[in-house]
mmCIF file as gemmi writes it, N, C-alpha and C atoms, coordinates in Angstrom:
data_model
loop_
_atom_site.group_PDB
_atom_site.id
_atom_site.type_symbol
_atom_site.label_atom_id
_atom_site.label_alt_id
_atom_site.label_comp_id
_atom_site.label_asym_id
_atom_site.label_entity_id
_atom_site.label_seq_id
_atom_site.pdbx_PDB_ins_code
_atom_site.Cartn_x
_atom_site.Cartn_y
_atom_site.Cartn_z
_atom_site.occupancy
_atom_site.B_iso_or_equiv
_atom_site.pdbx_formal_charge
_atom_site.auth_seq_id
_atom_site.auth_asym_id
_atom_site.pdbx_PDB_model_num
ATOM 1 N N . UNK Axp A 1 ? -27.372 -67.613 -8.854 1 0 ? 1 A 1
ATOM 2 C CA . UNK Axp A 1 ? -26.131 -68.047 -8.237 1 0 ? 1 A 1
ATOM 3 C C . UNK Axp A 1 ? -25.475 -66.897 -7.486 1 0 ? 1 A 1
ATOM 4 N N . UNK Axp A 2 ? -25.309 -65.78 -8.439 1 0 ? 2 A 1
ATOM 5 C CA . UNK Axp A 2 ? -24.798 -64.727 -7.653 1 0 ? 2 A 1
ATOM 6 C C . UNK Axp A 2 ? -25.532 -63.953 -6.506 1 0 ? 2 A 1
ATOM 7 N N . UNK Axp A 3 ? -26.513 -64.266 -6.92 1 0 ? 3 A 1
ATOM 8 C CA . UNK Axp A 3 ? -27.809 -63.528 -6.077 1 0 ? 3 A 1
ATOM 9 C C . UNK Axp A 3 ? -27.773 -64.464 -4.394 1 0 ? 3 A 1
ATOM 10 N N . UNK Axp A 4 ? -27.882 -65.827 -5.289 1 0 ? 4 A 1
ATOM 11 C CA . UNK Axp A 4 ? -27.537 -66.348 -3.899 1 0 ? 4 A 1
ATOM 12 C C . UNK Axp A 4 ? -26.567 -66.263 -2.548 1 0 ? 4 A 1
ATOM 13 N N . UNK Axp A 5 ? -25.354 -65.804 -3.179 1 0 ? 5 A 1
ATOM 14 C CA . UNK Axp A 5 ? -24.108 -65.634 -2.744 1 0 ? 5 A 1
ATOM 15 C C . UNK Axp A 5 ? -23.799 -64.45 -2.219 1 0 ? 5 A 1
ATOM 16 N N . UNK Axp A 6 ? -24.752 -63.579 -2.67 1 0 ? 6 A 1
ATOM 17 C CA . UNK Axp A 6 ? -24.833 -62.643 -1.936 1 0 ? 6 A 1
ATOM 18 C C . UNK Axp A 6 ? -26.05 -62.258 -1.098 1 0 ? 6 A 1
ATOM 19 N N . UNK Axp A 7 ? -26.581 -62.823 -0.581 1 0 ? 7 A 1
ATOM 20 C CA . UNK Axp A 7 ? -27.381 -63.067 0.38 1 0 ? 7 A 1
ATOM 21 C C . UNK Axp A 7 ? -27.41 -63.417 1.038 1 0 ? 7 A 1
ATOM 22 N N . UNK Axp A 8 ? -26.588 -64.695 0.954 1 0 ? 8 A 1
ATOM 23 C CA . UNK Axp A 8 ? -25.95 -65.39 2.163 1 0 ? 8 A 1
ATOM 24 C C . UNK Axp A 8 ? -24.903 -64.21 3.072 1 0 ? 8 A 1
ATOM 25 N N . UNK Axp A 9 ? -23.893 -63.448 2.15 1 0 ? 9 A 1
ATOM 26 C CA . UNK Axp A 9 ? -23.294 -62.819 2.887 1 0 ? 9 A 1
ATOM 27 C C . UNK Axp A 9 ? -23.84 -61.737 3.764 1 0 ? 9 A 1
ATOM 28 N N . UNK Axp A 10 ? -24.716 -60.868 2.704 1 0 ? 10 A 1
ATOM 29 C CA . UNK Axp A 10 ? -25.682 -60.331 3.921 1 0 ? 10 A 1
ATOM 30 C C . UNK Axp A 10 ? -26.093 -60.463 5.242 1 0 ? 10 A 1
ATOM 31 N N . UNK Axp A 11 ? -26.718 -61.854 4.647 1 0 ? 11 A 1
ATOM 32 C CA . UNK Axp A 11 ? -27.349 -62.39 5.936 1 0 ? 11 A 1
ATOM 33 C C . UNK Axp A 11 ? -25.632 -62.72 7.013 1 0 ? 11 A 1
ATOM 34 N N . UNK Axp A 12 ? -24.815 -63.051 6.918 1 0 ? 12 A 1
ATOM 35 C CA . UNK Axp A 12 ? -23.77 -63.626 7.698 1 0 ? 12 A 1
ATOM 36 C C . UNK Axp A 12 ? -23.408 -61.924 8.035 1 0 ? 12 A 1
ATOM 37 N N . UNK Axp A 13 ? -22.819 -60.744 7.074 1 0 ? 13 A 1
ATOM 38 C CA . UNK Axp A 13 ? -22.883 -59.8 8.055 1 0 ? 13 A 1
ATOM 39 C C . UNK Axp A 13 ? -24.039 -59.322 9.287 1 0 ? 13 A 1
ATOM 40 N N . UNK Axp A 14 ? -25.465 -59.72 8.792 1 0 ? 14 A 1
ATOM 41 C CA . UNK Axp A 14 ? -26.649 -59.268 10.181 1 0 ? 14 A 1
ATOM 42 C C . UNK Axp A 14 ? -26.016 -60.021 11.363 1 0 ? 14 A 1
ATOM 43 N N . UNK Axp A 15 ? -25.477 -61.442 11.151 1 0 ? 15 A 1
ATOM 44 C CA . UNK Axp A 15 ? -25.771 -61.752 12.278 1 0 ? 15 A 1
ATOM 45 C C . UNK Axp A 15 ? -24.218 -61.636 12.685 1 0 ? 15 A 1
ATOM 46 N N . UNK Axp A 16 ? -22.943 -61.542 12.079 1 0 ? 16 A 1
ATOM 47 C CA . UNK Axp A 16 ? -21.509 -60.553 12.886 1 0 ? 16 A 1
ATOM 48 C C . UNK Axp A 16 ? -21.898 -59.129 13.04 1 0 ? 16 A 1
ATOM 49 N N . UNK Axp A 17 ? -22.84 -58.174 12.694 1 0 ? 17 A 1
ATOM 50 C CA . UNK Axp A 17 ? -22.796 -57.328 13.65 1 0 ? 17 A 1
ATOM 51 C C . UNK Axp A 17 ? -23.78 -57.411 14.468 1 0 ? 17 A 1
ATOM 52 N N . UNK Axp A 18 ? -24.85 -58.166 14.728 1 0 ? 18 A 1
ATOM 53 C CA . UNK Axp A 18 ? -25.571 -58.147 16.258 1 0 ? 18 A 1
ATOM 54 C C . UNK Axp A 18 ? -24.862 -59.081 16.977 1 0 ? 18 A 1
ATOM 55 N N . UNK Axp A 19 ? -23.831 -59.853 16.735 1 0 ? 19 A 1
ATOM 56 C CA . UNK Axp A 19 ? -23.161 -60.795 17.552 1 0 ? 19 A 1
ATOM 57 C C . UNK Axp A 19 ? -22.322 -59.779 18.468 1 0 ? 19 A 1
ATOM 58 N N . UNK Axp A 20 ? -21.447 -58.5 17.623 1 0 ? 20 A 1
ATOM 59 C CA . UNK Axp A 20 ? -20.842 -57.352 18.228 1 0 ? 20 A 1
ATOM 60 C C . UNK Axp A 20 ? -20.987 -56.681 18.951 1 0 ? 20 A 1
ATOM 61 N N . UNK Axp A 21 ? -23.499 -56.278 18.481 1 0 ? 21 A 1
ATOM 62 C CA . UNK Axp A 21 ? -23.532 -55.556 19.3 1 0 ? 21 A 1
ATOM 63 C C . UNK Axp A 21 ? -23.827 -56.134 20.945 1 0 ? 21 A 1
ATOM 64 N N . UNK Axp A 22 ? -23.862 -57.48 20.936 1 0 ? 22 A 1
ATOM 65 C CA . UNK Axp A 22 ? -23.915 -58.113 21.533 1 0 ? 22 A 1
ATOM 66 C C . UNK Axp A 22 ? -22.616 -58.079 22.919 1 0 ? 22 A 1
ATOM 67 N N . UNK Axp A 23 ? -21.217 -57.976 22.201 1 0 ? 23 A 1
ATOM 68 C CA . UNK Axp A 23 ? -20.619 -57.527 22.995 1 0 ? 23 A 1
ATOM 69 C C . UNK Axp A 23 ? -20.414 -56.317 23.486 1 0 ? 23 A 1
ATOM 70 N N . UNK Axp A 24 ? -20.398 -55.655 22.803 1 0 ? 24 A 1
ATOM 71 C CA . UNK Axp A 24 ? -20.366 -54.295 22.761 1 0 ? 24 A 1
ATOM 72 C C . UNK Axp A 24 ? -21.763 -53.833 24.132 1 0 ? 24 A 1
ATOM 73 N N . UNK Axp A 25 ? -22.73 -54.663 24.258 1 0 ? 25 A 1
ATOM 74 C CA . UNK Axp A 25 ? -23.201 -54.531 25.152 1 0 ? 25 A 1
ATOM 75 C C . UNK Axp A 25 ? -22.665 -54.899 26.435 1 0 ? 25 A 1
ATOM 76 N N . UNK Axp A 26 ? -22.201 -56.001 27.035 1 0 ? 26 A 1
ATOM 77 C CA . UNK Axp A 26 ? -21.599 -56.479 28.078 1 0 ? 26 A 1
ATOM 78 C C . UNK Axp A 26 ? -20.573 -55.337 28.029 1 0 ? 26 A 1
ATOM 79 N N . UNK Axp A 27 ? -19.739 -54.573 27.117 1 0 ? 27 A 1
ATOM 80 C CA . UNK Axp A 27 ? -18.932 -53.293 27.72 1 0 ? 27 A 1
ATOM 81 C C . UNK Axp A 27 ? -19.844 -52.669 28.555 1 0 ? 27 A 1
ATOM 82 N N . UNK Axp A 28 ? -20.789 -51.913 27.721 1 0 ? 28 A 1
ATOM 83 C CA . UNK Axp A 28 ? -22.076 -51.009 28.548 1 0 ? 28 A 1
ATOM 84 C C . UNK Axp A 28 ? -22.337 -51.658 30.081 1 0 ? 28 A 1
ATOM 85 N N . UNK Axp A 29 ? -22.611 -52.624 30.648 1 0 ? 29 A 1
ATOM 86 C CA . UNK Axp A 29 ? -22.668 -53.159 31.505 1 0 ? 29 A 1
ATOM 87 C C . UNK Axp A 29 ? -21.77 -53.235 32.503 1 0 ? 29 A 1
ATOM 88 N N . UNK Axp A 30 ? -20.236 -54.434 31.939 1 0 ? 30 A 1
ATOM 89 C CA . UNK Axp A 30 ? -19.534 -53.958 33.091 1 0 ? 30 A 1
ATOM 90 C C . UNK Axp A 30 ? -18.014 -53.165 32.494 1 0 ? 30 A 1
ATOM 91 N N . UNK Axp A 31 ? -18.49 -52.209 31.94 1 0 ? 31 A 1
ATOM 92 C CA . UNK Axp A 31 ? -17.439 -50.836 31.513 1 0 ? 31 A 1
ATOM 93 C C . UNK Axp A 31 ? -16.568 -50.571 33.136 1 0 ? 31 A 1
ATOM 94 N N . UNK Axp A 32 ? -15.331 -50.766 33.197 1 0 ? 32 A 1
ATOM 95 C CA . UNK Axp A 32 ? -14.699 -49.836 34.427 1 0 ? 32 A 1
ATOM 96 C C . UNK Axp A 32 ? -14.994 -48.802 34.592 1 0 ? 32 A 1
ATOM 97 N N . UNK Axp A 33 ? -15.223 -47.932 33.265 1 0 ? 33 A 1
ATOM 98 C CA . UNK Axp A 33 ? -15.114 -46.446 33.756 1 0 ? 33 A 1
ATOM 99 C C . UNK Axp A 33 ? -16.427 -45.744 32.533 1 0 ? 33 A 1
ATOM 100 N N . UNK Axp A 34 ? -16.855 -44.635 32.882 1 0 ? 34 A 1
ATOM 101 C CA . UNK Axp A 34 ? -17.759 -44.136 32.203 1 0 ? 34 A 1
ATOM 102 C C . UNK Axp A 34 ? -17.046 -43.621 30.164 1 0 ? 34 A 1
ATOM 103 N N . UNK Axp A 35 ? -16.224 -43.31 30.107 1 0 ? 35 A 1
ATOM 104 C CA . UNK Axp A 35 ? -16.152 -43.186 28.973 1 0 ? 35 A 1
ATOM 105 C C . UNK Axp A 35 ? -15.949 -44.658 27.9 1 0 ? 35 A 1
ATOM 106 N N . UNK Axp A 36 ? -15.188 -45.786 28.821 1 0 ? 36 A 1
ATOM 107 C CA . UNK Axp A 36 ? -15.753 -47.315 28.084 1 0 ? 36 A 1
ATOM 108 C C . UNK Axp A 36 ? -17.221 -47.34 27.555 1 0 ? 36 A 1
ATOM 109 N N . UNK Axp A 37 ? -18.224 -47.011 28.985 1 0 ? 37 A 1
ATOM 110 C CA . UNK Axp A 37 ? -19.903 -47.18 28.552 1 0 ? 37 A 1
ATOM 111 C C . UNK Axp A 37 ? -19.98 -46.229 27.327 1 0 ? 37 A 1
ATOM 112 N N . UNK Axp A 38 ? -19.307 -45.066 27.359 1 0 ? 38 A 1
ATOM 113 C CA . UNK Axp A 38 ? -20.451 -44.44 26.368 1 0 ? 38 A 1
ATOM 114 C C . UNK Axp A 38 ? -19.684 -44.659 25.014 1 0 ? 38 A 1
ATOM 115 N N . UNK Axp A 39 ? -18.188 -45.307 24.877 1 0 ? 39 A 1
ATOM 116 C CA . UNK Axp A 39 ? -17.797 -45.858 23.712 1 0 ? 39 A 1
ATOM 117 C C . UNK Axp A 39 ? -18.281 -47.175 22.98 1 0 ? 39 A 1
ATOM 118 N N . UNK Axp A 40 ? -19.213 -47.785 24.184 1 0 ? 40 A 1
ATOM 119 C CA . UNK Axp A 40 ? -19.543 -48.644 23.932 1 0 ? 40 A 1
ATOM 120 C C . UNK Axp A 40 ? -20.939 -48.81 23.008 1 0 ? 40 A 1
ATOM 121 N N . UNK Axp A 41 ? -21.287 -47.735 24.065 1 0 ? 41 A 1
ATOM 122 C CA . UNK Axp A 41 ? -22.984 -46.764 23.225 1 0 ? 41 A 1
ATOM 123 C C . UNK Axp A 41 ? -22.581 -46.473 22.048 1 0 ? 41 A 1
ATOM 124 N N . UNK Axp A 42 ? -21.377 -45.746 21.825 1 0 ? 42 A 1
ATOM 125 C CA . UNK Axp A 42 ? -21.697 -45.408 20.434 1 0 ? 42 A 1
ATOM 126 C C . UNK Axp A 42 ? -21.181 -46.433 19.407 1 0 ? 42 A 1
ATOM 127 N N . UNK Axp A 43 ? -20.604 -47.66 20.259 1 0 ? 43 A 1
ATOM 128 C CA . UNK Axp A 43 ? -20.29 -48.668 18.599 1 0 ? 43 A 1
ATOM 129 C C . UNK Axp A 43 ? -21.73 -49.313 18.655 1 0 ? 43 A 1
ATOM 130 N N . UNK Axp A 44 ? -22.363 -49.39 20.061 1 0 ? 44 A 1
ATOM 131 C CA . UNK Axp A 44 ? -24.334 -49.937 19.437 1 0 ? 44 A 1
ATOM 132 C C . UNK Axp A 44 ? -24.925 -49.33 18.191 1 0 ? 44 A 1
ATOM 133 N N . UNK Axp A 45 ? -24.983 -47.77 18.476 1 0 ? 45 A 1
ATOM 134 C CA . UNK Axp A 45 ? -25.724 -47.273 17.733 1 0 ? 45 A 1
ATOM 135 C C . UNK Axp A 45 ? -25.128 -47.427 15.983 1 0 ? 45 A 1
ATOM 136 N N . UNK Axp A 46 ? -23.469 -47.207 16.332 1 0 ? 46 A 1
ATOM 137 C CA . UNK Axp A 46 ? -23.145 -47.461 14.864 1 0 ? 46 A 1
ATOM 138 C C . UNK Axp A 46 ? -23.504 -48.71 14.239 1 0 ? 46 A 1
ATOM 139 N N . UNK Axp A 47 ? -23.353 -50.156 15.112 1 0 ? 47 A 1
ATOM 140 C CA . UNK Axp A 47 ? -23.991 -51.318 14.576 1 0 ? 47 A 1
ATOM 141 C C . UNK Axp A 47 ? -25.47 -51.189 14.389 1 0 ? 47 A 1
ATOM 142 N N . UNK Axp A 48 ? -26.223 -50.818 14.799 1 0 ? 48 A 1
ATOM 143 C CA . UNK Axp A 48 ? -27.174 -50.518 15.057 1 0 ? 48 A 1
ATOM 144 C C . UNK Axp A 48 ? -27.611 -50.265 13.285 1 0 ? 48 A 1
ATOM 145 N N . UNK Axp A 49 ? -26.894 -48.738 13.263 1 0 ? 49 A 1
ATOM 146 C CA . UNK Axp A 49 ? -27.657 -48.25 11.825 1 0 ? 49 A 1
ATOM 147 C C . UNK Axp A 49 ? -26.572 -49.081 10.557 1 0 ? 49 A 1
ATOM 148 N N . UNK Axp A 50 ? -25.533 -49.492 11.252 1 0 ? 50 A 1
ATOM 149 C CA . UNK Axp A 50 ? -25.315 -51.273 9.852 1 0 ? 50 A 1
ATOM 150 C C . UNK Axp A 50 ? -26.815 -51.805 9.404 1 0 ? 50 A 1
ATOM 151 N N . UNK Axp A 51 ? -26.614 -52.664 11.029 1 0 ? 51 A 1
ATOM 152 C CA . UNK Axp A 51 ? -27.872 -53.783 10.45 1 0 ? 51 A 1
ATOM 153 C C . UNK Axp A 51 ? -28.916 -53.18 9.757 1 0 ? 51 A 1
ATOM 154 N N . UNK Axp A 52 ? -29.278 -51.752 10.033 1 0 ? 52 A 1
ATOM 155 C CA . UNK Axp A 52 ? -30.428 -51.109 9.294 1 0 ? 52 A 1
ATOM 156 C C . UNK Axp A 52 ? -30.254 -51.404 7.515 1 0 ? 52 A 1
ATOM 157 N N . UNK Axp A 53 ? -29.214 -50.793 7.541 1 0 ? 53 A 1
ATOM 158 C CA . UNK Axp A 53 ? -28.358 -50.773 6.095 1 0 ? 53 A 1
ATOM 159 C C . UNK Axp A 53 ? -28.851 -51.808 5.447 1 0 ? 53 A 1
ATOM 160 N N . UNK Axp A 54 ? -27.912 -52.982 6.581 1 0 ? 54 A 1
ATOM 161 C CA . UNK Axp A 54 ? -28.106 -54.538 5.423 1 0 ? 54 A 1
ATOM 162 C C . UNK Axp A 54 ? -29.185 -55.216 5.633 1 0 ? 54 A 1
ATOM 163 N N . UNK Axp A 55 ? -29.9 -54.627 6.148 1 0 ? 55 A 1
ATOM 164 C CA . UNK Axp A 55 ? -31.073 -55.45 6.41 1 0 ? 55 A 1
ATOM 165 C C . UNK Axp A 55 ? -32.002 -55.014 4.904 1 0 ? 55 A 1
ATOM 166 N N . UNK Axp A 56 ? -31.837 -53.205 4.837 1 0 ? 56 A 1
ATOM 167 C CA . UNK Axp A 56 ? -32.606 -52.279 3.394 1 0 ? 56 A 1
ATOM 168 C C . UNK Axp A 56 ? -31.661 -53.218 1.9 1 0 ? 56 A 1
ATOM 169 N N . UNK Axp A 57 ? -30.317 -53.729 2.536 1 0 ? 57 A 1
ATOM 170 C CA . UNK Axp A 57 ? -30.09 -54.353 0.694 1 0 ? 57 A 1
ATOM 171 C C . UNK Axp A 57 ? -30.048 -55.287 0.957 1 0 ? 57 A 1
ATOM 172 N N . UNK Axp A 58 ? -31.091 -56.491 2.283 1 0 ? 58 A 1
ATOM 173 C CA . UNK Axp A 58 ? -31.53 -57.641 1.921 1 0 ? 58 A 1
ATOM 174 C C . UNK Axp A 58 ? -32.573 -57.881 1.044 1 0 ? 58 A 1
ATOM 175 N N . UNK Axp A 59 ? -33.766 -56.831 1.921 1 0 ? 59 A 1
ATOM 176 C CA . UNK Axp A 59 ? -34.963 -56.91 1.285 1 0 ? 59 A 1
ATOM 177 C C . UNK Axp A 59 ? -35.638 -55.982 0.146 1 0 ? 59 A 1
ATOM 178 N N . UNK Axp A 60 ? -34.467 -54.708 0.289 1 0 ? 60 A 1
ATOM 179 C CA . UNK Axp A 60 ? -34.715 -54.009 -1.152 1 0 ? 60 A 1
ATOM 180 C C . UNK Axp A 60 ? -35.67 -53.039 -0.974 1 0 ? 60 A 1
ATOM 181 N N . UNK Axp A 61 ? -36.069 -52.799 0.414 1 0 ? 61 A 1
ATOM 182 C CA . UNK Axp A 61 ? -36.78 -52.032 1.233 1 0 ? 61 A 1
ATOM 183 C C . UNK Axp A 61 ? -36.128 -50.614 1.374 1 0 ? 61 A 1
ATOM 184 N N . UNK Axp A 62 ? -36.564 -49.599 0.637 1 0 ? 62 A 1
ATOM 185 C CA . UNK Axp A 62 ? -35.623 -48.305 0.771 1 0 ? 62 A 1
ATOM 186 C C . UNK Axp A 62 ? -35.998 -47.404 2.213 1 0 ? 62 A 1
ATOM 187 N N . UNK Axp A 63 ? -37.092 -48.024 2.477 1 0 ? 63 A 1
ATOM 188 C CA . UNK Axp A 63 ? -37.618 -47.118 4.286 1 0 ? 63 A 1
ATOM 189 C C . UNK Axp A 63 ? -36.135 -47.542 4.872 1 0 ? 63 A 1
ATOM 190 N N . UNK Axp A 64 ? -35.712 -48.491 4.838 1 0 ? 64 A 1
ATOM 191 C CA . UNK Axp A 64 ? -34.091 -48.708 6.13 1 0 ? 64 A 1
ATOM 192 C C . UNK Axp A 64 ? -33.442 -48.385 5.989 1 0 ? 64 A 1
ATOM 193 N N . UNK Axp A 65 ? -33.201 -47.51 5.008 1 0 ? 65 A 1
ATOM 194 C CA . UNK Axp A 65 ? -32.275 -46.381 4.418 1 0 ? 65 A 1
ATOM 195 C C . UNK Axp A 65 ? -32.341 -45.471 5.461 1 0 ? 65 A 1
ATOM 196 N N . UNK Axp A 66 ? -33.219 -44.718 5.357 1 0 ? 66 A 1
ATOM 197 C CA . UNK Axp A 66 ? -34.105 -43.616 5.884 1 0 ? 66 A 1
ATOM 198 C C . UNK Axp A 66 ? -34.126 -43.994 7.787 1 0 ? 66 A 1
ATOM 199 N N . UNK Axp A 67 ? -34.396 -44.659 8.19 1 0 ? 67 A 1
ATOM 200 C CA . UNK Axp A 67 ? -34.347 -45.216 9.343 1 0 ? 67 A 1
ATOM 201 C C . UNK Axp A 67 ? -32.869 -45.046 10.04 1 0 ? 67 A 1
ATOM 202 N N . UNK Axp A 68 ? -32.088 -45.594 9.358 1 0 ? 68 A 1
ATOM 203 C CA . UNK Axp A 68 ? -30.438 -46.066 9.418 1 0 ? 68 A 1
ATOM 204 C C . UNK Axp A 68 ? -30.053 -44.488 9.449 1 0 ? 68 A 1
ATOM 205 N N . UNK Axp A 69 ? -30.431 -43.678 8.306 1 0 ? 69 A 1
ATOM 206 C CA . UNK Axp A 69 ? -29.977 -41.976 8.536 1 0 ? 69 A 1
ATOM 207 C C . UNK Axp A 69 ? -30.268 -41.466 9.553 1 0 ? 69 A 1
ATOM 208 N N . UNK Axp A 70 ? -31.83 -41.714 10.086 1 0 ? 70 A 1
ATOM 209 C CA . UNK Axp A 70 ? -32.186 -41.182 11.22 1 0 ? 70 A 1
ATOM 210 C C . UNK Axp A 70 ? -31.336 -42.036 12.503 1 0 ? 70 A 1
ATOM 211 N N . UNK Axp A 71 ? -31.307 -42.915 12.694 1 0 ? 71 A 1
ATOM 212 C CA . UNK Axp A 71 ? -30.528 -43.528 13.945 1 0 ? 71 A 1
ATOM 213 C C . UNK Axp A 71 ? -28.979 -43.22 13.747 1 0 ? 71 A 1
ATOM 214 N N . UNK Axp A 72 ? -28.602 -42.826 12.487 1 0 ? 72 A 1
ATOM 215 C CA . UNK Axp A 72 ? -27.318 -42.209 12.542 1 0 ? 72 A 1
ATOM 216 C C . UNK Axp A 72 ? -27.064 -40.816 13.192 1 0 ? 72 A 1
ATOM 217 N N . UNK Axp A 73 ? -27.934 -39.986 12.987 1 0 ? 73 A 1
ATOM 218 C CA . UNK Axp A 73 ? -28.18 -38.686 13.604 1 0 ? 73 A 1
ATOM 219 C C . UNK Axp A 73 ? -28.448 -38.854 14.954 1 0 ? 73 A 1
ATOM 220 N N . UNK Axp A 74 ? -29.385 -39.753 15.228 1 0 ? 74 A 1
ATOM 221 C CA . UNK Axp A 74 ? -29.405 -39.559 16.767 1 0 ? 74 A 1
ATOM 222 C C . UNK Axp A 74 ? -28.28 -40.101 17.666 1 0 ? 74 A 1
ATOM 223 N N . UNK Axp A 75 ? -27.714 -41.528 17.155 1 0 ? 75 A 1
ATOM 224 C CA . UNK Axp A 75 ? -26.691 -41.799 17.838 1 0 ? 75 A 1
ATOM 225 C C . UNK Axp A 75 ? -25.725 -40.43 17.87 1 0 ? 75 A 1
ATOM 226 N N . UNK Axp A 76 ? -25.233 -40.04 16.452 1 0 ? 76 A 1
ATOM 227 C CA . UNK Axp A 76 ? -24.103 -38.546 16.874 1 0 ? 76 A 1
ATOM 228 C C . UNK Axp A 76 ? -24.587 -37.431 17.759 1 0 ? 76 A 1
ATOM 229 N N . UNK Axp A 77 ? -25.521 -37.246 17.926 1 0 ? 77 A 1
ATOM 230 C CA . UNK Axp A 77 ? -25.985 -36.573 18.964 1 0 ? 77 A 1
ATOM 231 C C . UNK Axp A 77 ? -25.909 -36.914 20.435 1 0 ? 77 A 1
ATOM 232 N N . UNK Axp A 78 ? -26.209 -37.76 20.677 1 0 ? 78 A 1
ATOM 233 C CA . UNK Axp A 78 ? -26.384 -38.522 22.045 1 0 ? 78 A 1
ATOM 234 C C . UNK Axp A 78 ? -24.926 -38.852 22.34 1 0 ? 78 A 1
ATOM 235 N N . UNK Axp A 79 ? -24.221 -39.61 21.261 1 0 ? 79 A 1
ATOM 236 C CA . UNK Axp A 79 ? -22.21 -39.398 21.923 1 0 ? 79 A 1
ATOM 237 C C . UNK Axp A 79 ? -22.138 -37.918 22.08 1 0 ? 79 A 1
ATOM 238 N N . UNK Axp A 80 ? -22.67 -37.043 21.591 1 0 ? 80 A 1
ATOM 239 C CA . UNK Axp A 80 ? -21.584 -35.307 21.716 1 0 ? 80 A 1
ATOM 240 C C . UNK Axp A 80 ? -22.229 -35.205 23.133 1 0 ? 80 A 1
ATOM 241 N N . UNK Axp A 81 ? -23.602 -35.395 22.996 1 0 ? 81 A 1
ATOM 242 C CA . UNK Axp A 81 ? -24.255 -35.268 24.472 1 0 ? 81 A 1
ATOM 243 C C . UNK Axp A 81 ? -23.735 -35.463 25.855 1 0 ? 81 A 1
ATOM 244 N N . UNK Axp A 82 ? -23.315 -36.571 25.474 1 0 ? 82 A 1
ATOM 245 C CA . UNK Axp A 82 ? -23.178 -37.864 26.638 1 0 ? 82 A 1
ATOM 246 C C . UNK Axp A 82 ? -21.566 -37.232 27.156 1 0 ? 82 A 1
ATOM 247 N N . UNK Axp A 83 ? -21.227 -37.284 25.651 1 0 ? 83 A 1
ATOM 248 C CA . UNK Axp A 83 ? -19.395 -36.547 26.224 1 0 ? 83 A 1
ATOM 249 C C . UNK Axp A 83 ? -19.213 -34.936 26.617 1 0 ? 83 A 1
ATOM 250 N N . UNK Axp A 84 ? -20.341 -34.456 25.973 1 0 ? 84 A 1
ATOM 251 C CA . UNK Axp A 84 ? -19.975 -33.142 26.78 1 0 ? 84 A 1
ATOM 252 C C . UNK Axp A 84 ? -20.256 -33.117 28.318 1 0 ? 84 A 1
ATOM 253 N N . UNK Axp A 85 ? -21.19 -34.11 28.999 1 0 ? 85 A 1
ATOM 254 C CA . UNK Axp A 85 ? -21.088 -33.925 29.707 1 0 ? 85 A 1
ATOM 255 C C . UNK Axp A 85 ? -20.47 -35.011 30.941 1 0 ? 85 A 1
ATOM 256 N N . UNK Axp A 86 ? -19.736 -36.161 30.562 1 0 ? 86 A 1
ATOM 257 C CA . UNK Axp A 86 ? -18.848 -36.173 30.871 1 0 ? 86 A 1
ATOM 258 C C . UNK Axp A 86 ? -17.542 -35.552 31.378 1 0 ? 86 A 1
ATOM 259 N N . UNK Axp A 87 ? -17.019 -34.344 30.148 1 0 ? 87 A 1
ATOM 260 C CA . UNK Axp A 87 ? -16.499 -33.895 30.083 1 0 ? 87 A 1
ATOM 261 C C . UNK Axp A 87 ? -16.381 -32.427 31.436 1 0 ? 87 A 1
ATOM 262 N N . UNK Axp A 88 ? -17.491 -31.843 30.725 1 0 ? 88 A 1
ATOM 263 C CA . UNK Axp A 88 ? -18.235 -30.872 31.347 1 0 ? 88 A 1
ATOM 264 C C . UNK Axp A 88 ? -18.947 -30.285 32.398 1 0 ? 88 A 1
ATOM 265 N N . UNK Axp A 89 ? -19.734 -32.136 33.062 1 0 ? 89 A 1
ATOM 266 C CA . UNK Axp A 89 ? -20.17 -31.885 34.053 1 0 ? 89 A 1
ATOM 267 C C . UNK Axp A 89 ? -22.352 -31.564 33.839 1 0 ? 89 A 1
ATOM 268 N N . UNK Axp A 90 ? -22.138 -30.957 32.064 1 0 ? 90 A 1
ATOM 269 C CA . UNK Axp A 90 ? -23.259 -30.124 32.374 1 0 ? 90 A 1
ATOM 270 C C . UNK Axp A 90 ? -23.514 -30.449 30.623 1 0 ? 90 A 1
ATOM 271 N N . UNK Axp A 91 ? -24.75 -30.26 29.927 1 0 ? 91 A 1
ATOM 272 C CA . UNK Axp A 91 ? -24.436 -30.485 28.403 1 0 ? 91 A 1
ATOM 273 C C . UNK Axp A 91 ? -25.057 -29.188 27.903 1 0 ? 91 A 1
ATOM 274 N N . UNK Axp A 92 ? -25.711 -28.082 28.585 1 0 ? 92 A 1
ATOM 275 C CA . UNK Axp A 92 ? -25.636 -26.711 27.916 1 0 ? 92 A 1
ATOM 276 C C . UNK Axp A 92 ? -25.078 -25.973 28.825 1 0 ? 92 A 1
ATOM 277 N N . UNK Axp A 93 ? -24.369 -24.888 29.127 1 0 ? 93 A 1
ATOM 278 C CA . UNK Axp A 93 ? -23.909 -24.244 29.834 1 0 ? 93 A 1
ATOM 279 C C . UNK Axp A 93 ? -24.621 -22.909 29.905 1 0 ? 93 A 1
């Protein structure tokens, strides 16, 4: 019963955050201005390593753990990236 009930919710968070990243894409697309796109990039990647998450305590699969860490790292990288050089012009100086 409980098991059930929580599975269902699982499953209902996978599909509210790819519904998000879903929008969150159409920002990327038609963003006015470049720092919208790359705020937009980085709520992908953060949904991104969610669904990883709940996808590892649907199936009990500990690799999406591991996956979800790694796409967490790269997304923070790629926003400092992206904004330094925004910012900057340049991303090593």
């Amino acid at each position: 019963m409980a098991s059930d009930l929580l599975g269902a919710v699982l499953n209902g968070a996978i599909v509210l955050t790819a519904a998000l990243t879903l929008f969150a894409g159409y920002r990327v697309v038609r963003g006015p201005t470049v720092p919208d796109r790359v705020v937009a990039l980085d709520t992908i990647a953060t949904n991104v390593v969610a669904i990883a998450g709940l996808y590892a305590l649907t199936t009990g699969e500990g690799l999406f753990v591991t996956v979800s860490l790694v796409l967490a790292i790269i997304g923070f990288i790629s926003t400092i990236a992206v904004s330094q050089y925004v910012i900057e012009g340049d991303i090593i100086e």
